[in-house]
C-alpha positions in Angstrom: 7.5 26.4 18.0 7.8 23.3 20.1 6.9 21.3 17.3 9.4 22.7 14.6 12.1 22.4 16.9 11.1 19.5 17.8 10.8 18.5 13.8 14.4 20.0 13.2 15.4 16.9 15.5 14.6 14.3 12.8 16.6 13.4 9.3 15.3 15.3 6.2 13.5 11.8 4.9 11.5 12.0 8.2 10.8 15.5 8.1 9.6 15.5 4.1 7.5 12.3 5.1 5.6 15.1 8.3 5.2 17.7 5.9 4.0 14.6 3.2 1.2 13.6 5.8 0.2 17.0 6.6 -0.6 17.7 2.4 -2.1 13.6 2.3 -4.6 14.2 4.7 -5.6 17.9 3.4 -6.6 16.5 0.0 -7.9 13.5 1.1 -10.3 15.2 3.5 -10.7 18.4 1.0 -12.9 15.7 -1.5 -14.2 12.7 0.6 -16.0 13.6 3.3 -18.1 15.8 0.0 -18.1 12.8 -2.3 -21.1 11.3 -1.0 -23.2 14.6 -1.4 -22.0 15.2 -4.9 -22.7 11.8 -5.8 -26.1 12.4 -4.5 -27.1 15.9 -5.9 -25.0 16.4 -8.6 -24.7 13.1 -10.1 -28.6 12.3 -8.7 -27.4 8.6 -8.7 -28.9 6.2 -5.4 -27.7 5.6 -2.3 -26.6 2.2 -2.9 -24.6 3.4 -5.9 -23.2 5.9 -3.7 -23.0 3.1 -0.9 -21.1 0.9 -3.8 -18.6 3.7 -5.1 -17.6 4.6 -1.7 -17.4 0.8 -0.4 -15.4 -0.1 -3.6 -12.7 2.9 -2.3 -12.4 1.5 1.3 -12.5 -2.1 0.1 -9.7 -1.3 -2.2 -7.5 0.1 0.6 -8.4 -1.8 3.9 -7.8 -5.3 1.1 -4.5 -4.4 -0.4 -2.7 -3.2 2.4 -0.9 -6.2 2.9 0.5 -6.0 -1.0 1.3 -2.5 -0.6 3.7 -2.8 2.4 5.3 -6.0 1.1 6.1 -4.1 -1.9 7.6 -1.6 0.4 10.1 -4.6 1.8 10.9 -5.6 -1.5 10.9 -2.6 -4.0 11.8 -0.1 -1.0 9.3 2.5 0.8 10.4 5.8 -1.6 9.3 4.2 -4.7 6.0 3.0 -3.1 5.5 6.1 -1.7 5.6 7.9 -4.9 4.0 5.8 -6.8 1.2 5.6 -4.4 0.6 9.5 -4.5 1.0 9.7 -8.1 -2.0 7.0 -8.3 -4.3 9.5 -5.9 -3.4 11.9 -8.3 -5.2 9.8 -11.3 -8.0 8.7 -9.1 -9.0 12.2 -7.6 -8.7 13.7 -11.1 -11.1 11.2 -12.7 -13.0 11.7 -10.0 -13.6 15.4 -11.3 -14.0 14.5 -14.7 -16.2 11.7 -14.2 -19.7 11.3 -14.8 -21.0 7.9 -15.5 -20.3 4.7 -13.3 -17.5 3.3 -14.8 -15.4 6.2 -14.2 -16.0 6.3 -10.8 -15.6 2.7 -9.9 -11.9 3.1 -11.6 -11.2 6.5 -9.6 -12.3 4.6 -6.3 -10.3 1.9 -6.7 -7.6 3.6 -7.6 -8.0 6.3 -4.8 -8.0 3.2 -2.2 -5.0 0.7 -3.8 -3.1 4.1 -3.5 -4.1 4.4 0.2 -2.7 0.9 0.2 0.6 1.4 -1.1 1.8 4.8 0.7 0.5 4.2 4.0 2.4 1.4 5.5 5.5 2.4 3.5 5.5 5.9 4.9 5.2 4.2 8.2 8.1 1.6 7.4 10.3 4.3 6.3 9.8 6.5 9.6 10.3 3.4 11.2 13.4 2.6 10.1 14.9 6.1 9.8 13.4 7.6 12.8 16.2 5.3 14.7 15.3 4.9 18.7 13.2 7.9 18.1 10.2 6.3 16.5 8.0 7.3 19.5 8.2 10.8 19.2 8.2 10.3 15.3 5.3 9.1 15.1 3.6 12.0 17.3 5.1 14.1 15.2 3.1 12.1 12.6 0.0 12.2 14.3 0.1 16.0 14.7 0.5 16.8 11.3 -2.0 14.3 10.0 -4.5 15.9 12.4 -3.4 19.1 11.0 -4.3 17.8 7.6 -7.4 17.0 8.6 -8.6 20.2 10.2 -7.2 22.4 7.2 -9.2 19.5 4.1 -12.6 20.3 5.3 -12.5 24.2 5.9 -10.7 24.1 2.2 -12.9 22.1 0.8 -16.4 23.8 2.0 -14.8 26.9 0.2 -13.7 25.7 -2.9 -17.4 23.5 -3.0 -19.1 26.9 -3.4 -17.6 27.2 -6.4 -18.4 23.6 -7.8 -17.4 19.6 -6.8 -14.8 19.8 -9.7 -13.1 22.7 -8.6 -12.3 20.7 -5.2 -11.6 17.1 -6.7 -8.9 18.8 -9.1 -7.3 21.0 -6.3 -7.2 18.0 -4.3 -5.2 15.7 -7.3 -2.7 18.6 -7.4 -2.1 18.7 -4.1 -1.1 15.3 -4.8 0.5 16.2 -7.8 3.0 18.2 -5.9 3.8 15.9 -3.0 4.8 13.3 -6.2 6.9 15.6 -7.5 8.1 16.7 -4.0 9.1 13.3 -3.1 10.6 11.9 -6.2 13.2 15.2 -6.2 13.9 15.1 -2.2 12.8 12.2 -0.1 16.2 10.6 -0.3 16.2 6.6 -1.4 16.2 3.6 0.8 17.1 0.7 -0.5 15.4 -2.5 0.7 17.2 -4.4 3.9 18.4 -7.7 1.5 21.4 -8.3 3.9 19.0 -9.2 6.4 16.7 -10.8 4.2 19.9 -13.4 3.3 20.7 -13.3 7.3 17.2 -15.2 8.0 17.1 -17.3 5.0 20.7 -18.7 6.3 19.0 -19.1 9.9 16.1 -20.7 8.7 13.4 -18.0 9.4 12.5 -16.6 6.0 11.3 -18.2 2.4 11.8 -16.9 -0.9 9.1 -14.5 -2.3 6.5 -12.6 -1.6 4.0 -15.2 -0.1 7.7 -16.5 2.2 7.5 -12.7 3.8 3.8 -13.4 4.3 4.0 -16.8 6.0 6.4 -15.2 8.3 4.4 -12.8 9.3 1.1 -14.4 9.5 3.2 -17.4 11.3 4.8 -15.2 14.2 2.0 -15.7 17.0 3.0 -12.6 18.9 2.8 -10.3 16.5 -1.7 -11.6 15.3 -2.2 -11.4 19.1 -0.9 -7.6 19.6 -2.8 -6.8 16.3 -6.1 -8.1 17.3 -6.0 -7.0 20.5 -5.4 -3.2 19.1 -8.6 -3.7 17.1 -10.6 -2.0 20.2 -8.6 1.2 19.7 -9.4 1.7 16.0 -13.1 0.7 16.1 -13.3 3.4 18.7 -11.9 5.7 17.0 -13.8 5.5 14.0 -17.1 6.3 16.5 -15.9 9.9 16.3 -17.9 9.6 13.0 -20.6 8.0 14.1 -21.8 7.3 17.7 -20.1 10.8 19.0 -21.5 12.9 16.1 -25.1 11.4 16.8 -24.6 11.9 20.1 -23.8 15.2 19.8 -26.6 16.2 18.2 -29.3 14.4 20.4 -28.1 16.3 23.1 -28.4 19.8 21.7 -30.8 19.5 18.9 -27.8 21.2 16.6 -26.6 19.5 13.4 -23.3 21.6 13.6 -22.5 20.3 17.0 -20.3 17.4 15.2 -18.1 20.5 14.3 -17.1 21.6 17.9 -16.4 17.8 18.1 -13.6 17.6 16.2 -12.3 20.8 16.6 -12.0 19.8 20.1 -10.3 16.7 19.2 -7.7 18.6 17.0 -6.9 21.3 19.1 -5.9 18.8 21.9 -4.0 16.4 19.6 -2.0 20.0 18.3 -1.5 21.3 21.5 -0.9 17.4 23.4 0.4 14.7 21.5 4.1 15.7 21.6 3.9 16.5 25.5 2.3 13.2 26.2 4.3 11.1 24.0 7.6 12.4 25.4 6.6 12.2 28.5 5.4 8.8 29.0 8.6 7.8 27.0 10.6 8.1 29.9 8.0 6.4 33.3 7.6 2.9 32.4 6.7 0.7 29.7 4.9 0.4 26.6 2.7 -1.8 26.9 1.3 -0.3 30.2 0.7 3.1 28.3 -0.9 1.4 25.7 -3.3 -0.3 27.9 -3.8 2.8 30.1 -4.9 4.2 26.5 -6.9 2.2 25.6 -9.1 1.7 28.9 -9.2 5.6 28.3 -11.4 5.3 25.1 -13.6 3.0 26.3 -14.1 5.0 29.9 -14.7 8.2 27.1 -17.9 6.8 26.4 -19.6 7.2 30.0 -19.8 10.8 30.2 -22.7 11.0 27.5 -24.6 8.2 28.8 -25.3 11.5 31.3 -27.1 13.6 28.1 -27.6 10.2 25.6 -29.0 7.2 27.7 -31.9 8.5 29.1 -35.0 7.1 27.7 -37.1 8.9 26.8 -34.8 10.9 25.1 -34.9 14.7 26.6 -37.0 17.1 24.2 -35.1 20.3 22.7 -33.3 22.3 24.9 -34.8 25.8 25.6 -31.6 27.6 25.1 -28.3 28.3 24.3 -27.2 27.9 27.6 -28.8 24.2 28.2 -27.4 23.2 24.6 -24.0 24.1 25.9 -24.9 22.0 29.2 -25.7 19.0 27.5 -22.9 19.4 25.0 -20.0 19.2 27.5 -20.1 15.6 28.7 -20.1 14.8 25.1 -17.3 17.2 24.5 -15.6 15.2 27.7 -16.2 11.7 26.5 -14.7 13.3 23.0 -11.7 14.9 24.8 -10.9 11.6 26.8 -11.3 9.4 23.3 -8.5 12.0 21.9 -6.5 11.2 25.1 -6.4 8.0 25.0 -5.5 8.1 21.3 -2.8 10.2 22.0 -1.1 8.1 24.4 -1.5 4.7 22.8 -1.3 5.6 19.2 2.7 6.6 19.1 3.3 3.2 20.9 1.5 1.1 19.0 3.1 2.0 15.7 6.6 1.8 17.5 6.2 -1.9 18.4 4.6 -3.0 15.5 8.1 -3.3 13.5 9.5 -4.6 16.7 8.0 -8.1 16.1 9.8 -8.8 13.1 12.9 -8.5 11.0 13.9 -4.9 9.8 13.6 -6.2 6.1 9.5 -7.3 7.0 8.4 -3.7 8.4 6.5 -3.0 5.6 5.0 -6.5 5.9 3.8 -5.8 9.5 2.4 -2.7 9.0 0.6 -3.8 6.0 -1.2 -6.6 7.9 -1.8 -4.7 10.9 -3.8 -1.9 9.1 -5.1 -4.7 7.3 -6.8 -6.7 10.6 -7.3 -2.8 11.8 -9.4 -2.2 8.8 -11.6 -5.1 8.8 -11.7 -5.0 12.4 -13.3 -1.9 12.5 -15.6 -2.3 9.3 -16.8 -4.3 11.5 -17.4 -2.9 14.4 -19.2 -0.2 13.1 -21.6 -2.2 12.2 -22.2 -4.0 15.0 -22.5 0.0 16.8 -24.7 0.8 14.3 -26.7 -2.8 15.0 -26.6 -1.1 19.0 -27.8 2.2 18.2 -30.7 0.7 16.1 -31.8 -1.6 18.7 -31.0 1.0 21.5 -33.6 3.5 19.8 -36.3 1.1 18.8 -36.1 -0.9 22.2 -36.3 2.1 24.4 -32.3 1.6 25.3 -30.7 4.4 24.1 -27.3 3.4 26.5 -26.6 0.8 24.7 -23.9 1.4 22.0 -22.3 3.7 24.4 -21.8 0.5 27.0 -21.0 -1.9 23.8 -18.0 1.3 23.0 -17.3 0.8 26.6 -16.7 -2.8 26.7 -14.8 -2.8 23.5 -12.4 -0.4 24.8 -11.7 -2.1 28.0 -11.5 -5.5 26.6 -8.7 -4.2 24.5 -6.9 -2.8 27.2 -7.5 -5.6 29.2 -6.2 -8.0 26.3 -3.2 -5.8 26.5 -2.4 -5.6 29.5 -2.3 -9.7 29.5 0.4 -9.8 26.8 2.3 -7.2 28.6 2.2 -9.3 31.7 3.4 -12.3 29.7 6.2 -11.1 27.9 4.8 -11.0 24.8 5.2 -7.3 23.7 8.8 -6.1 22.3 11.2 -5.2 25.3 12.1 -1.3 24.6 13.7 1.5 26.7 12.5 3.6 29.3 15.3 5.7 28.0 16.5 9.3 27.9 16.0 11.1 24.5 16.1 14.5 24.1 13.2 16.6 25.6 12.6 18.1 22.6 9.3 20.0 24.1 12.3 21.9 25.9 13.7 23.3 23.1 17.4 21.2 23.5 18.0 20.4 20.3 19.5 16.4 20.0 23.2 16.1 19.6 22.9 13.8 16.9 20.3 12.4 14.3 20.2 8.7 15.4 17.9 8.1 12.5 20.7 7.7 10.4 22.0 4.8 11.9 18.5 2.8 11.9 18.2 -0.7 10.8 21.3 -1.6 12.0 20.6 -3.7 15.3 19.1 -7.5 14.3 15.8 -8.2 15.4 14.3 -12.2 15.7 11.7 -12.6 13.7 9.6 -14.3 16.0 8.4 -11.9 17.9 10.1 -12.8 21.2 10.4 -9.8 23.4 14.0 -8.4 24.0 16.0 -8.1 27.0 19.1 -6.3 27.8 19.7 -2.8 26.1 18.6 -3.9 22.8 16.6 -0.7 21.6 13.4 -1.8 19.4 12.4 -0.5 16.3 0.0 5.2 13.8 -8.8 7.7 11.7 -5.4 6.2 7.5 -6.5 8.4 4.7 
């Protein structure tokens, strides 16, 4: 109840766009996570086919963000957004209908450029319309997409009994519908081109596409917040890898993954929106941010107690000792959630408060972009760690590497905050919507209309600035 009221806070574009993430995340995680092991018994093709078709998917997303929230500054978010679901709808159909290689290869890539287009123009558009209310936006966000992806799963084991095709074409028309839910209600937003001529006339912006990019790419600021938030995404991928493993080396239990991230989602149901409101109010940003981040990384001590021993521990003789060895798993999982929660709704507030309002789907696009790649690539330096650690007797190891990562990120923070560099932004006095008050007014309604510099400088004064993407 706190959330709907809460919800009822927010202009109708913001509230279609919760309800939008809540049905993007249920049928991306109703076929995905089951691809793989249709692929493999169904199809009988290898695993570096498989390894290919899914690679092609995330290469086709993490890549092409960048193109898909420019086109969200220059075509405007609604159109993007539609066409972006109506794309998943073609690509998760073919998926069910497909059978030889080339049919796959096209439904991957157009499963991940679709990825590419809706996600940082879903994120521009809350942005802009969710006013000086982005932080609890975003929550908001991150509880419905959490919701999302409890629900895909336990829908998609069902409708799997039945047969792969079954899930892959429920999944497409639950894209199907949020097409046609958005091209009848989510209201139109047309790009910012008054402030797109403002920073031509002052110098700071160049015709086209690649002008928006060099602008971006140029403002100094904005690459060193992006790259020091890489910490928080490769962490939060290890909830499905290191944790999982971990999980099950302490108990002996291949379901123990499970209580993982049901864990995880209760909390981030029953948390985010306390937290986030909250924190809003004591202090700044960039200190909540960092306080997030050294969160994930301390999350991965309280296994080392089950997981870095060597030898490993045999079997454990009971339910009772599997539950033992499970909870400072379950801890280190609970604190990773924490730490999300607190930092998450942050981050994506700042992020279009480096640039001008007509660039917000530019700057999320790169920042998924560098968050992508970033974490592509620290999983496979973990999974370098967890290798080593079991062959050379080390099993600590990727646990400490998860440790480090986390704390250089907050560390690498907590420097920009200290310098300046971050986005000034009010402590100030929303609503407490967890209260049940209900806001006077929609302030989203009025976003977009305060200039920003494009250089990233942070703000003084009252000037109010403006998120594992499926």
């Amino acid at each position: 109840m706190r959330t709907l009221r809460a919800v009822r806070g927010f202009p109708l574009a913001v509230r279609l766009l919760l309800v939008n993430q809540f049905g993007v995340n249920t049928g991306f995680y109703l076929l995905i996570p089951y691809l793989a092991l249709h692929l493999d018994e169904d199809l009988g093709m290898s695993a570096a086919v498989i390894g290919m078709v899914l690679g092609v998917r995330t290469l086709s997303q993490q890549g092409l963000f960048l193109i898909g929230g420019s086109a969200a500054d220059r075509l405007g978010a609604r159109g993007v957004i539609i066409a972006g679901c109506a794309l998943r709808t073609v690509g998760f159909g073919l998926f069910a209908f497909g059978d030889d290689l080339a049919v796959l290869l096209a439904a991957s890539v157009l499963s991940g450029l679709a990825g590419a287009l809706f996600n940082p123009a879903v994120r521009a558009y809350i942005a802009l319309e969710a006013g000086d209310r982005k932080a609890e936006a975003f929550a908001l966000f991150q509880v419905f997409a959490t919701a999302g992806a409890l629900v895909g799963p336990l829908l998609g084991s069902v409708l799997l009994l039945a047969d792969f095709r079954v899930s892959a074409l429920t999944a497409a028309a639950v894209f199907g519908l949020l097409t046609v839910a958005q091209a009848l209600v989510l209201p139109a937003r047309e790009p910012d081109r008054g402030d797109r001529e403002q920073g031509r006339e002052q110098g700071r912006g160049r015709p086209g596409v690649l002008g928006d990019w060099r602008e971006v790419l140029g403002n100094r600021r904005f690459l060193a917040f992006a790259l020091a938030l890489t910490g928080l995404f490769t962490l939060e991928t290890q909830l499905y890898l290191l944790l999982p493993e971990g999980a099950r080396a302490a108990t002996g239990w291949s379901g123990a993954a499970g209580v993982l991230f049901l864990t995880g989602t209760l909390a981030t149901l029953g948390l985010q929106l306390r937290i986030t409101t909250r924190l809003k109010a004591r202090g700044s940003r960039g200190r909540w941010i960092a306080a997030g981040l050294a969160l994930t990384g301390l999350a991965f001590l309280p296994p080392l107690l089950v997981t870095g021993r060597a030898p490993a521990a045999g079997p454990p003789g009971g339910v009772a000792e599997a539950v033992l060895r499970l909870l400072p798993v379950l801890t280190g999982t609970f604190l990773l959630y924490l730490g999300v929660m607190v930092a998450q709704p942050f981050v994506m507030e700042l992020i279009p408060a480096f640039a001008r309002p007509a660039l917000t789907g530019t700057c999320f696009g790169l920042f998924f972009m560098v968050s992508g790649l970033a974490a592509a690539a620290g999983n496979t330096g973990i999974g370098w760690a967890m290798d080593a650690g079991a062959s050379g007797g080390r099993p600590w190891l990727p646990w400490l590497c998860c440790c480090a990562i986390g704390l250089a990120s907050a560390a690498a923070v907590a420097v920009l905050h200290r310098r300046s560099v971050l986005p000034e932004t009010e402590t100030g006095t929303e609503p407490e919507t967890e209260t049940g008050t209900e806001p006077e007014t929609e302030t989203g309604t009025e976003s977009g209309a305060h200039p920003r510099p494009s250089d990233g400088a942070p703000r003084g004064g009252t000037h109010r600035a403006r998120e594992t993407v499926s």
